[in-house]
N, C-alpha and C positions, 0 to 999 in steps of 0.2 A: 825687418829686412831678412830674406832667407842668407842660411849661411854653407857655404858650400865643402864638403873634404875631396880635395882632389888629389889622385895617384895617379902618377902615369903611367904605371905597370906592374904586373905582378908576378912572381916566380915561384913553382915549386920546387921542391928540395934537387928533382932531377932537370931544371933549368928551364922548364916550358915557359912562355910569357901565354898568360890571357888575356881576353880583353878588358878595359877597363873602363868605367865611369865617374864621373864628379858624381857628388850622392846632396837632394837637394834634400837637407833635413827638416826640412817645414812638410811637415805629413798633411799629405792630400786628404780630403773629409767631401770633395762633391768631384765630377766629373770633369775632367783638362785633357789638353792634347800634348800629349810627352815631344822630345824632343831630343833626338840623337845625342849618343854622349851621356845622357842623364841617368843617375839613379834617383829612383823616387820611394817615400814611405808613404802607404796607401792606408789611410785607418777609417774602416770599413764598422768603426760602433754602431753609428748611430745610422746609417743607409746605404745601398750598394754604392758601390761605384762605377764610371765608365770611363775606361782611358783612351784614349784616341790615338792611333800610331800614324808618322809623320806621313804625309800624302805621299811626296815624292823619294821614297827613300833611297839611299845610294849602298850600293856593296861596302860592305864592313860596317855601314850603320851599329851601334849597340846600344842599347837602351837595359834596365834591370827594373824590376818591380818588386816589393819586397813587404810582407803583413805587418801595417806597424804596430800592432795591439792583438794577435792573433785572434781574428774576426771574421777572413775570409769567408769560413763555412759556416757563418750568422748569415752575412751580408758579401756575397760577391765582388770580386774584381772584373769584369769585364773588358778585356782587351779587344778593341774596336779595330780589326783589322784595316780601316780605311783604303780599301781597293785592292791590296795587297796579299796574298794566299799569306798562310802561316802554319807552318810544316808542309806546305805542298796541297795546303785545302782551302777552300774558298767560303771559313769559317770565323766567326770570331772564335778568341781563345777566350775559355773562364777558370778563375783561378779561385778553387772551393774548400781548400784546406787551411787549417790551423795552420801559421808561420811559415805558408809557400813564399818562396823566391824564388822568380826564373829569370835569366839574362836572356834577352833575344838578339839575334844579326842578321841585318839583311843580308841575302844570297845573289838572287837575283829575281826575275819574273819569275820562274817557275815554280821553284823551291819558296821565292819570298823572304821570311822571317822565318828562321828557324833558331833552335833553344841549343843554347849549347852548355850554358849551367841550371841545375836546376836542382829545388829541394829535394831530399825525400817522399815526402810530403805529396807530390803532383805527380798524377794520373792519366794514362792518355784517355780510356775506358767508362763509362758509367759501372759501379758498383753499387747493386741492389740485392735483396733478400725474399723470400716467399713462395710460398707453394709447393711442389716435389720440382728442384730444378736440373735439369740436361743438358747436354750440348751437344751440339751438332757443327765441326770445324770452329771455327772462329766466332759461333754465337752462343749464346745463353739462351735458358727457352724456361720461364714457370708458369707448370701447368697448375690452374685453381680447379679442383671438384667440387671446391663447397667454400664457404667463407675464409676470407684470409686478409693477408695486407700485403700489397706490392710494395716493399721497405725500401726506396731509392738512399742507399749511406754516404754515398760521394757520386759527384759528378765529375764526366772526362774535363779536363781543360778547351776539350775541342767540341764546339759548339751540336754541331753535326754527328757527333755522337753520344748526341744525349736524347735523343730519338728512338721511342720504342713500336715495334708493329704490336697489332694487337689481331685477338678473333675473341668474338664477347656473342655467347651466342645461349641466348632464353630456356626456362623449362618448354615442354611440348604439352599440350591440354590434354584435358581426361577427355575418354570417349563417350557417345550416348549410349541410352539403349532402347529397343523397340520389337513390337512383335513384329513386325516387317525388314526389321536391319536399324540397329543404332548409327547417330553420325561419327565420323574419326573427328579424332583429336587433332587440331593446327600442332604444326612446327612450333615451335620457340623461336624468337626474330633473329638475324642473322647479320652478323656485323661485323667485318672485315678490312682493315688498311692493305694497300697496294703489295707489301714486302718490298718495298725499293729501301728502306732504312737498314732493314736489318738481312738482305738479299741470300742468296742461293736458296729460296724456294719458289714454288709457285703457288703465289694463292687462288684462290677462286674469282672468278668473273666479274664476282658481285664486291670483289676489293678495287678495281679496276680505277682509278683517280682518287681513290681514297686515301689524302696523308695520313702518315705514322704521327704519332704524339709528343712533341716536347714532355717532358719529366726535368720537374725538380728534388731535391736532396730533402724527400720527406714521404711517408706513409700513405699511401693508398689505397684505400679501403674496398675489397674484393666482394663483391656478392653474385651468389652464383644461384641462379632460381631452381626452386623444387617445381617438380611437373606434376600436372593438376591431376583432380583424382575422379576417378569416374564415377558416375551414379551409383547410389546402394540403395535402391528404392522397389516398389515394385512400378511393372509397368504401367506408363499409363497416369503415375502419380501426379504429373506435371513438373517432379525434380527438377534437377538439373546437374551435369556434372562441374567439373572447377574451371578455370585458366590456367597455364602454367602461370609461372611467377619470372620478374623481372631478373637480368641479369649486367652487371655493368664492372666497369670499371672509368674512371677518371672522369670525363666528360660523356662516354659511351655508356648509352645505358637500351640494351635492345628488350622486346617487348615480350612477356609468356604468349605463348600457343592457344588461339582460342578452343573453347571445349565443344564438342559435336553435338549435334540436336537430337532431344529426345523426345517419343513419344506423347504426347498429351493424354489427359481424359477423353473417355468414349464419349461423342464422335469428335475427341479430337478437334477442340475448339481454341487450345493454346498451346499447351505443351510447351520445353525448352529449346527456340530455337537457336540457331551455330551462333556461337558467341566471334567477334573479332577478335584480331589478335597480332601481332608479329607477322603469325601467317592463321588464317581463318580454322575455323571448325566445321566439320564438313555436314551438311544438314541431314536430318534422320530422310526414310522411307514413308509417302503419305504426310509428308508435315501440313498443317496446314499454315503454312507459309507463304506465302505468295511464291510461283515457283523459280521467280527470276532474283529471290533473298539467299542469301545464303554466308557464310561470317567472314568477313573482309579480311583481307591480309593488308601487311603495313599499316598498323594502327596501332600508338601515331606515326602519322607517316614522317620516313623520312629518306633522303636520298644518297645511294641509289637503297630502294629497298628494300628492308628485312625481311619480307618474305611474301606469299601470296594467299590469295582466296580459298576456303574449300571450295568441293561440290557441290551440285544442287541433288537433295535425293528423286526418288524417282517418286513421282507425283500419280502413277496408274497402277492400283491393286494388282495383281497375278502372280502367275508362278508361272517362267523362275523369274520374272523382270522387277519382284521388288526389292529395291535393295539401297543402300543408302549412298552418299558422298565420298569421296577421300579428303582428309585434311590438305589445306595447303601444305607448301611446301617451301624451300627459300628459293628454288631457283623457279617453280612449276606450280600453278593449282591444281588444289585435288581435282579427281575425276567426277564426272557426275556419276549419279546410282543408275543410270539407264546405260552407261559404258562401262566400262573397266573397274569402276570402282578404285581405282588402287589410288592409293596417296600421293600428294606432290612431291618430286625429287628435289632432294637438298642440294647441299651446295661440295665439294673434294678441296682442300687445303693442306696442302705440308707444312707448313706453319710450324709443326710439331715434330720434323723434321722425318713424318712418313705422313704419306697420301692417306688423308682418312676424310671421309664425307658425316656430314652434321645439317641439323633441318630438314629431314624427312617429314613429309605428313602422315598420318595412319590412313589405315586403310578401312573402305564404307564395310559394315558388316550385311550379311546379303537373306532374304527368309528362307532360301532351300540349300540344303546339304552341298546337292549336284551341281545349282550355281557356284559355288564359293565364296568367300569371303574376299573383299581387295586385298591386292597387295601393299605393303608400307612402301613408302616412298624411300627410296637409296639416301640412307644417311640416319638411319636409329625408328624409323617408323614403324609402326606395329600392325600385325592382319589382322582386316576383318575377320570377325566368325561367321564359318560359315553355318550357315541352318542353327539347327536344335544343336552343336556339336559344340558350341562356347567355346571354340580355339581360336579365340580373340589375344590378340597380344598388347602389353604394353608395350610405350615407347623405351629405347635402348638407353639406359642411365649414361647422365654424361653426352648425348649426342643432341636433345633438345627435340627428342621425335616425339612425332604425335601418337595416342595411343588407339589401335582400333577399334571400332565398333561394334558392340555386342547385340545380339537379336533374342531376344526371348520374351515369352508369353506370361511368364509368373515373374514373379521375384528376380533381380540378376544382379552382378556386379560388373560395373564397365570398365575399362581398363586405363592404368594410370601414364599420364605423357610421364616422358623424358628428362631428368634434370640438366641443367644446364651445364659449361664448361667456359672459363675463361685463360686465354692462354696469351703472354708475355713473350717479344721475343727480343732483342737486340746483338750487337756487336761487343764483344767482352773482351779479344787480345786480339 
């Protein structure tokens, strides 16, 4: 039989009464539904727990919870709002510290349950650790350049703020090369939550229905892809340049940049054509490729997303029309080598609490001077070279750009994508 200590009141030295509870000392070990009045000892060893708050509560209701074995931040308390806001939010509360105790009172509808005593111990906030981190008003924000750990130490009590936005965005591919114009290097894939979780920015398009991520009170592991590397061969060899490399966090894992197609053996019976990717690689000049291939973006797909197609190069010998593709891009595929050439545009997010754009493609590189090289696509993409004049660029470290295309007749080296960049952002006070 449980045994109960009941007070009917209590005073501090300057005479306040607060409220009070019978304390039921048979410690709870699985999930129940509390019951006004009551204090309860929750011992959370050996599995979470869930408690269930009364359906109909009445004003002045008081209920307390309290760690009976300090285990919370093993195994959770979970207080089950049952219909009811609590602090004014339409959240469960969770209770993740060593020897939390909070007393709760119903207010009314609006307000709900709110806490009027409570440990040390309890947090309204998620507190985590990793990467170089900033803030921006009332958020936290860690930026990952290269491997890390997203270290979640404590979780808020408040359900709803244990939700982090994210931007997980791929290396960018190495470029080809050719004596008619190398293909650009794809974007690195692009992956963005809405910013409704962790709000006052805007994210990009491509976040657009995309939830933020639940986080629990533990380590996760950063990886931020290197961008692929370009051909070092001579012409003609049949090589081939890289892919970017993957980048992820938690459940998100977007995809490297595919690398841009190069030249084959004289006449050109293989060669390397665009690789897929995140967002594709943009195809060499004269591939013999069928001319309607060229390296697919979103691969593997998933929705909405990471990025697009290159270009197809230009399929008819002369001067100045040969020239090659632009890498995709996250928002845009590259261009063909008969247009523009220039790379697919990436995507703009403040996330990072300034406008910066990520997932450019590179740009096709083109056989004559006077033509030009494309342009990279807005968000780290690199230019074609133009002619004999090798002022092909990489993709922009950290943005996930694609790298452009190099054109040459002997020897060359193509240019390398973009590494990637994963950025954290939530609600901290």
């Amino acid at each position: 039989m449980a045994s109960t200590i009941k007070v009917d009141n209590i005073q501090n030295q300057s005479g306040e009464t607060f409220n009070t509870v019978s304390w039921d000392t048979t410690a709870k070990t699985a999930d129940f539904t509390a019951v006004s009045g009551r204090g309860y000892f929750v011992n959370t060893t050996s599995t979470a727990v869930t408690a269930t708050l009364p359906a109909s509560p009445l004003a002045g209701d008081t209920i307390t919870f309290s760690d009976y074995t300090g285990t919370f931040q093993i195994n959770n308390l979970t207080i089950d709002r049952n219909g009811s806001n609590i602090r004014g939010s339409a959240s469960n509360f969770i209770l993740n510290k060593e020897n939390q105790t909070i007393t709760l009172v119903y207010v009314d509808a609006t307000e709900g349950w709110n806490i009027t005593q409570e440990s040390n111990n309890t947090t309204n906030f998620l507190e985590a650790t990793g990467g170089t981190e900033t803030t921006c008003g009332d958020y936290k924000i860690h930026t990952f350049t290269g491997p890390g750990t997203f270290c979640v130490s404590s979780l808020a009590v408040c359900s709803s703020n244990n939700i982090v936005d994210y931007l997980v965005v791929a290396g960018g591919g190495g470029s080809g090369i050719s004596s008619s114009g190398g293909g650009a290097g794809g974007a690195g894939g692009f992956r963005e939550s809405s910013g409704t979780a962790s709000g006052c920015y805007t994210a990009s398009p491509l976040g657009s229905g995309v939830s933020a991520l639940p986080v629990t009170a533990t380590g996760y592991p950063i990886v931020v892809g290197s961008g692929g590397t370009g051909i070092c061969a001579p012409v003609g060899s049949g090589g081939s340049s890289t892919s970017g490399s993957p980048s992820s966090f938690s459940t998100i894992i977007s995809a490297g940049g595919g690398f841009g197609g190069s030249e084959g053996p004289v006449p050109r019976p293989s060669g390397a054509a665009a690789s897929p990717g995140g967002s594709g690689g943009g195809e060499t000049s004269h591939s013999s490729a069928p001319p309607s291939v060229t390296g697919s973006g979103n691969t593997p797909p998933v929705s909405p997303p990471q990025g697009n197609p290159g270009g197809l190069g230009n399929t008819s010998p002369g001067v100045p029309t040969s020239a090659a593709g632009g890498g995709g891009g996250a928002t845009a595929a590259g261009n063909p080598g008969d247009g523009s050439k220039a790379g697919g545009a990436g995507a703009t997010t403040s996330i990072s609490g300034t406008p910066t754009a990520y997932g450019g493609g590179g740009g096709g590189g083109s056989r004559t001077c006077a033509e030009g090289g494309g342009a990279g696509g807005v968000g780290g993409g690199g230019k074609g070279a133009s002619g004999a004049l090798y002022d092909q660029e990489n993709g922009t470290a950290n943005t996930g750009g694609g790298a452009g295309g190099l054109r040459n007749i002997g020897f060359g080296v193509a240019g390398n994508g973009g590494s990637g960049i994963v950025i954290i952002r939530y609600k901290f006070q």
